[in-house]
C-alpha positions in Angstrom: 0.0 0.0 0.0 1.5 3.5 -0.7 2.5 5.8 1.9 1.4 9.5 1.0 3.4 12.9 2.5 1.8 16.2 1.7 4.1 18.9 1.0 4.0 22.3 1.5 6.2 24.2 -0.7 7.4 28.2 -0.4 4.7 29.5 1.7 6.8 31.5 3.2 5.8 34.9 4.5 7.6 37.2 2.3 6.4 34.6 -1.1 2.7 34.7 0.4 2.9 38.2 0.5 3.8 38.3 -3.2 0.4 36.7 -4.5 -2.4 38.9 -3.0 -4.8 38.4 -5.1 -6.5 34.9 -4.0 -7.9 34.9 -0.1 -9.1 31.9 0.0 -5.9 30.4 -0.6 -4.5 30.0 3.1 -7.5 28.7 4.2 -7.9 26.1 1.5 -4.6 25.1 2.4 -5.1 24.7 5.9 -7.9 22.5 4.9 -5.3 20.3 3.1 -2.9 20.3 5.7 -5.8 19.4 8.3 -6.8 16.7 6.5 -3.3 15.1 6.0 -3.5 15.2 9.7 -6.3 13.6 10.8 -5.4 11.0 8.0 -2.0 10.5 9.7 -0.3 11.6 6.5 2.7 13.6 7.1 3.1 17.0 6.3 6.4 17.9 4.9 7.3 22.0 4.8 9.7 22.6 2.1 11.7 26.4 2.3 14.0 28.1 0.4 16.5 29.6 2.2 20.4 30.4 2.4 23.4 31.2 4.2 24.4 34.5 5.8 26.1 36.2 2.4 24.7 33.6 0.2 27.1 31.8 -0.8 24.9 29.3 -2.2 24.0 31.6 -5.2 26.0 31.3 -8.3 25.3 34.7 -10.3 24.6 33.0 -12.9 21.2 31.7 -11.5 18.6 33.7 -12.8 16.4 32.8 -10.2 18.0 33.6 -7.3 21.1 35.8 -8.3 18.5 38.6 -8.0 18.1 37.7 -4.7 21.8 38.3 -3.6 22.1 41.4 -5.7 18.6 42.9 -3.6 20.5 41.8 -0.4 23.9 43.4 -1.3 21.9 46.9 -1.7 20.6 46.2 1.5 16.8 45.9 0.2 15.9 42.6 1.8 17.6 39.6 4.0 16.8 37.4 1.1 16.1 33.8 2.7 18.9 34.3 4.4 18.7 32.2 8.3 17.2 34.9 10.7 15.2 36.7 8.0 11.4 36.6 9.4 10.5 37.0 5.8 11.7 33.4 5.6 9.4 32.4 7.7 6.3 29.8 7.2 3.3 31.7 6.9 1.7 31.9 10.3 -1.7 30.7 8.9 0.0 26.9 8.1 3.1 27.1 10.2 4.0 23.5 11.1 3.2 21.4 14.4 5.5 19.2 16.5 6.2 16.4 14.4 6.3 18.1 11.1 9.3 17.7 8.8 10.9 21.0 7.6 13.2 20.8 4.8 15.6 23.9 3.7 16.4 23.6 -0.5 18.6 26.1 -2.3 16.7 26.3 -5.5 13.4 26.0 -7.5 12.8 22.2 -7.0 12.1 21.1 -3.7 14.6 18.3 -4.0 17.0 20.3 -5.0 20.1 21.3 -2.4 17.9 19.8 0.4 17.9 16.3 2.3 14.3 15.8 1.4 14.3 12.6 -1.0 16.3 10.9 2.4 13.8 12.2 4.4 10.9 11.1 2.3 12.6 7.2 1.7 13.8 6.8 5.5 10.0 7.3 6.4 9.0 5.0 3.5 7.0 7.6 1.2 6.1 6.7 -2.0 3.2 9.1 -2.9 3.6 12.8 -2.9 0.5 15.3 -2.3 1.9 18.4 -3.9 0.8 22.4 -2.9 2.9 25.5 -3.0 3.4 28.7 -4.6 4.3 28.7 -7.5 2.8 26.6 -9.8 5.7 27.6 -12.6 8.6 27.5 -9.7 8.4 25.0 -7.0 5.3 22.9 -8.1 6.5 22.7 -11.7 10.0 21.5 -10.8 8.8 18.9 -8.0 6.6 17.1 -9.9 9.4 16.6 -13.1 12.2 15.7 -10.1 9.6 13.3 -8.1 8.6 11.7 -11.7 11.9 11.1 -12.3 12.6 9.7 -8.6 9.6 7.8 -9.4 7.3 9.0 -6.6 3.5 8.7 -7.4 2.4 12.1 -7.4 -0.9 14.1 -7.0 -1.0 17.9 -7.2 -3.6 19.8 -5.7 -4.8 22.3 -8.1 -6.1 24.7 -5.8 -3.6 24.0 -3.3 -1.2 25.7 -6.0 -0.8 29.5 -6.9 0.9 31.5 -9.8 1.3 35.3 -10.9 -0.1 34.3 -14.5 -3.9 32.1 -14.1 -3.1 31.5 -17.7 0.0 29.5 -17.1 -1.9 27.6 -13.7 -4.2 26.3 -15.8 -2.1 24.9 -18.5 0.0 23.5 -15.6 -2.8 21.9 -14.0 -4.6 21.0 -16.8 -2.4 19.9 -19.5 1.1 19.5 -18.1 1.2 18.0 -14.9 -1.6 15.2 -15.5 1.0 13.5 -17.6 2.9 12.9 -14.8 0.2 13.2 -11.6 -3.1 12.9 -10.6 -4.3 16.5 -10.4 -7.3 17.2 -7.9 -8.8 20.0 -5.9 -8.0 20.3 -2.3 -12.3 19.2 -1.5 -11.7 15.7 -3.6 -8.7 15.3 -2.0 -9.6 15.9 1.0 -13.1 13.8 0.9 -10.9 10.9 -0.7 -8.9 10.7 2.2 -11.6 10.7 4.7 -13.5 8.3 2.9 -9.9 5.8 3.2 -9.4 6.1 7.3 
């Protein structure tokens, strides 16, 4: 029988505060992460974050060499350890027991310890959320499929800047590689399993 995690990917307070324009979104979330809960499924946090100085970012990174130039003007902390802006959004921030796992770029495998994490507790199945759908969601699921994970993304559970590209994500990419569901079917379908 597969073992599930959900994780919960760059909901970080200073990435939250960069997509405004859905409400709903934390709460929906919570809903997920509730449900993993009472399901027993664990709930995995995945963060970016760096080093003082950030020696982690190559300039050549488009990504993330933007944020080391911002810190070295002195506009922002960037990630860095200590920065509250690197924080887990206080609406979802994680409970005793919960695994958090610090990656250095897009993918949520990537630069982190999660795939040891994930195989020491004997996961198999990954319930994917996060912001964004085109960063962090996009990259997990092609990493995961590769690692051979089963994989369902939780459409809703997911945010991006551009709806356009969120729905071509959800709808057309991603179900090549995962089951994609809202956070109510999962939710239910758990329930309906305990």
């Amino acid at each position: 029988m597969a073992k599930s995690a959900l994780l919960v990917m760059d909901v970080q307070q200073d990435i939250v505060r960069r997509f405004p324009g859905d409400a709903d979104y934390l709460p929906r979330l919570r809903k997920a992460v509730d449900a993993a809960r009472a399901a027993e499924i664990p709930v995995i946090y995945v963060v970016v974050g760096f080093r003082a100085g950030h020696p982690e970012i190559s300039p050549r990174n488009k990504s993330f060499s933007q944020i080391a130039v911002a810190v070295a003007s002195g506009d922002t902390r960037g990630f860095a350890e200590g920065d509250p802006g690197a924080r887990i959004h206080s609406d979802l921030g994680p409970e005793d027991g919960d695994v958090v796992v610090i990656k250095k770029r897009v993918s949520a495998f990537a630069g982190s310890d999660l795939d040891m994490v994930l195989r020491a507790q004997g996961v198999d199945s990954l319930v994917l959320t996060g912001i964004a759908t085109s960063g962090v969601v996009l990259s997990t699921v092609r990493q995961a499929a590769d690692l051979d994970f089963g994989i369902t993304v939780l459409e809703d559970g997911c945010l991006d800047n551009d709806p356009e590209v969120h729905r071509v994500l959800t709808g057309k990419v991603f179900p090549r590689q995962a089951d994609v569901v809202s956070v109510d079917e999962w939710a239910d379908s758990i329930a309906s399993h305990k």
